[in-house]
C-alpha positions in Angstrom: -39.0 -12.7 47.3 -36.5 -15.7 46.2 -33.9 -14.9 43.9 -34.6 -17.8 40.6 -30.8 -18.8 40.3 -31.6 -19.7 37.0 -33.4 -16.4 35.8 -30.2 -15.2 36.7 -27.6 -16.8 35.1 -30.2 -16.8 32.0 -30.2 -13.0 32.3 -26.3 -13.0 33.1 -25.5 -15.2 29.7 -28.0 -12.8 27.8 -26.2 -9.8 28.7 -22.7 -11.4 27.8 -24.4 -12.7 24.3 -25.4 -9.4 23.4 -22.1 -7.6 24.6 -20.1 -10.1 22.4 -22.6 -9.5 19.3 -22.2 -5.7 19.7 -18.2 -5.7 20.1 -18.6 -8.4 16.9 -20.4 -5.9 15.2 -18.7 -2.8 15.4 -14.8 -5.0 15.2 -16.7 -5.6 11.4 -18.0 -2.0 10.5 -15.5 0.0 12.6 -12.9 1.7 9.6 -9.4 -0.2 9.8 -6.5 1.1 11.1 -5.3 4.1 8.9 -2.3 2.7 6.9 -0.5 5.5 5.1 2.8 4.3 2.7 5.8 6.0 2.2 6.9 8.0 -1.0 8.8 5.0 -1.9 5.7 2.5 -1.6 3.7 4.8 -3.8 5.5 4.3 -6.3 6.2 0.5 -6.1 3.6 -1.7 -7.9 5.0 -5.1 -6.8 2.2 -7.4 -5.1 -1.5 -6.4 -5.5 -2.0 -4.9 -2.2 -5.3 -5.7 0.1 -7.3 -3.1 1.2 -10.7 -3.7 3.7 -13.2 -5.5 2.6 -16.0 -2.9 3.7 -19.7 -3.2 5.1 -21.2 -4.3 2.0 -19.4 -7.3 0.6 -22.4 -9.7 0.1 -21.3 -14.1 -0.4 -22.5 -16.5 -2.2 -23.0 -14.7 -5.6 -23.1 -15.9 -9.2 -20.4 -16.0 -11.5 -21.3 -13.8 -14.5 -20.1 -16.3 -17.7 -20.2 -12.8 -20.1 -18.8 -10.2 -17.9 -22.0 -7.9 -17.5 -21.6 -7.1 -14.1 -24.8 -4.1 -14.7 -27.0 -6.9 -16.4 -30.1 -5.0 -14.5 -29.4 -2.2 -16.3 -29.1 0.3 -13.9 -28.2 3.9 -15.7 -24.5 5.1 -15.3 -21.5 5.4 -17.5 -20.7 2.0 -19.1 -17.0 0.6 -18.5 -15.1 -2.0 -18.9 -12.6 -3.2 -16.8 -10.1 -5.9 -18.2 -6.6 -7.6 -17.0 -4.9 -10.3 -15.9 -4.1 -12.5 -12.9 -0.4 -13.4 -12.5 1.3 -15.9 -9.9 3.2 -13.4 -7.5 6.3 -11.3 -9.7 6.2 -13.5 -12.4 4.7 -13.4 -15.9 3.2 -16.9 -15.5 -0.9 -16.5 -15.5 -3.4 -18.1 -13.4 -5.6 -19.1 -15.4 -9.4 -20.3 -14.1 -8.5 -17.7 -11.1 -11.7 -16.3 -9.5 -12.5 -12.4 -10.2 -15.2 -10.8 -8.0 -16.7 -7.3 -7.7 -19.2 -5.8 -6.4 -19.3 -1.9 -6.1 -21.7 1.1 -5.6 -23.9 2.7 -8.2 -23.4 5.8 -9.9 -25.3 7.5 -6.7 -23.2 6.0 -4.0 -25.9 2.9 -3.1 -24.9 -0.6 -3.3 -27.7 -3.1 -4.1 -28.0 -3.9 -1.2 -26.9 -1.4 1.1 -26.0 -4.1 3.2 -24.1 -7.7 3.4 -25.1 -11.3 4.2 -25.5 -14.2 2.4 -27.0 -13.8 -1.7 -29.7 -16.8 -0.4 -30.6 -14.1 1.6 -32.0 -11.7 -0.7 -34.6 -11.6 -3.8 -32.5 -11.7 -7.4 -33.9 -8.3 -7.5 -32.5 -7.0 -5.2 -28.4 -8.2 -6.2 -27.0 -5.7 -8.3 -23.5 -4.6 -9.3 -22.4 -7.6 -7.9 -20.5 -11.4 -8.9 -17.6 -12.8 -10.7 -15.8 -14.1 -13.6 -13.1 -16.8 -14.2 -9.7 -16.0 -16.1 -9.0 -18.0 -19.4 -6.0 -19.7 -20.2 -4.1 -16.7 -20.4 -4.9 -15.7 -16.8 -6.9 -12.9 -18.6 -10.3 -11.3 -17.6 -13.1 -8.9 -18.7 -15.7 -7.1 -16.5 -18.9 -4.8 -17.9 -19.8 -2.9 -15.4 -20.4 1.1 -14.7 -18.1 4.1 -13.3 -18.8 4.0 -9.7 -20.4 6.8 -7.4 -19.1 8.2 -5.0 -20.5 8.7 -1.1 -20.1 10.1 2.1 -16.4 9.9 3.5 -15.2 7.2 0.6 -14.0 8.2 -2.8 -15.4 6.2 -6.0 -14.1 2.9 -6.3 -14.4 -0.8 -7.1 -13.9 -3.7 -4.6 -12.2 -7.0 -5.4 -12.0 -10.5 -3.9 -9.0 -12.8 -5.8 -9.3 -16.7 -5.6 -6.6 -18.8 -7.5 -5.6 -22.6 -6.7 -2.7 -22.2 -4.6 -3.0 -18.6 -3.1 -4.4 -17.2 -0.1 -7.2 -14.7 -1.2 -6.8 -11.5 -2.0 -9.7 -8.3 -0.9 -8.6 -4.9 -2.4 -9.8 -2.0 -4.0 -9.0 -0.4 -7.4 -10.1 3.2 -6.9 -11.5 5.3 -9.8 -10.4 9.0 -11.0 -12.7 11.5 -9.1 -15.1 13.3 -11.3 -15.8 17.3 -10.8 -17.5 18.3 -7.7 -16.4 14.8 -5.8 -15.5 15.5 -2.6 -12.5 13.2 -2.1 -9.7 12.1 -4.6 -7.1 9.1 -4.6 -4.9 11.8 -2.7 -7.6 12.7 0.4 -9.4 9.3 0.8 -8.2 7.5 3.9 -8.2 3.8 2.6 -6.5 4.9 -0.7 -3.6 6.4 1.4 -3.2 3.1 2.4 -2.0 1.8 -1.6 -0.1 2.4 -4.4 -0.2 4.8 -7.2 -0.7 1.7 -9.6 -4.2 0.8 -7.8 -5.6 4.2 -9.4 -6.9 3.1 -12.6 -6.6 5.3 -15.3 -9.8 5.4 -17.4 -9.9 5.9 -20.7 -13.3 8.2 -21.3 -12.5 8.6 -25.1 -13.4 5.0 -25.6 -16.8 4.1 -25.9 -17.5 2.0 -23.5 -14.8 3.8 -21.2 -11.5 1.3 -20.6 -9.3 0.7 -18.1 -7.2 -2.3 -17.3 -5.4 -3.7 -14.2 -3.1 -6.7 -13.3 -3.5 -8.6 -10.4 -0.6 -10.0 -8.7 -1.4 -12.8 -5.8 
């Protein structure tokens, strides 16, 4: 039988397609590189530095004018998470800088467990997710809850800075382990990877629980 030349090369460009999807794919969801700082870098608390930006970043979302990140109300332990946004070393704020966070419930699950565009999904399903602006002192408040934690990551909060001027910043502020967690600051592989200033220390005798952090971009 006659070989379709152009079945072929169809087929051929198919195959090629779906090879470049798949390495795509796993180049996006495969872990990073393992970065681990010295003793020295631990300690430093200079620039804010970036961490990945994981499988479940979602784009597109709201900005949350009040700072209730949980406005869905899902059950956890409230928190609030407050700072500033400075220009690099300095003391000068940045102020109408863009704050976003999105992070996992207090079982482990992000809504959703997945990424995309927020046109993509029903309002019901977007949780735990948006961002806020900083006022004129470069200053910023989030409600939110304490994060869970799940297999192979410890809790923590992801973060996405945008100020005029500066290249964006993706990190993660990681969260004090509770009992029974199976990973701490000290065992989780991305956390290796920044310094002691990016564990926030929470506050649990306030009500809601506090912590504050300041970004540097």
């Amino acid at each position: 039988m006659p070989i379709d030349r152009r079945a072929v090369l169809s087929l051929a460009f198919a195959s090629v397609a779906a090879a470049a999807v798949g390495t795509f794919q796993y180049l996006r969801l495969a872990p990073p590189p393992r970065r681990i700082l010295t003793a020295a870098e631990k300690k430093a608390c200079g620039l804010t530095v970036d961490a990945v930006e994981g499988p479940y970043f979602v784009s597109g979302m709201r900005e949350i004018p009040d700072g209730n990140l949980n406005a869905t109300g899902l059950e956890g332990e409230p928190v609030e998470v407050a700072g500033r946004v400075f220009d690099g070393l300095s003391n000068t704020p940045l102020p109408g800088a863009e704050v976003e966070i999105w992070h996992a419930d207090s079982h482990g699950k992000y809504h959703p467990n997945a990424n995309g565009k927020a046109a993509s999904y029903q309002a019901a399903e977007l949780a735990l997710r948006g961002f806020v602006k900083t006022d004129a002192n470069g200053a910023f408040l989030i409600r939110t809850i304490y994060a869970g934690e799940y297999t192979g990551r410890v809790r923590h909060y992801h973060f996405k800075v945008r100020a005029q001027g500066k290249p964006e910043l993706t990190t993660q502020l990681i969260l004090p382990a509770k009992p029974g967690d199976a990973l701490t600051f000290d065992t989780d592989d991305i956390a290796e990877g920044l310094p002691d200033c990016q564990l926030l220390h929470v506050d649990e005798t306030a009500t809601p629980a506090k912590a504050t952090f300041d970004f540097r971009v």
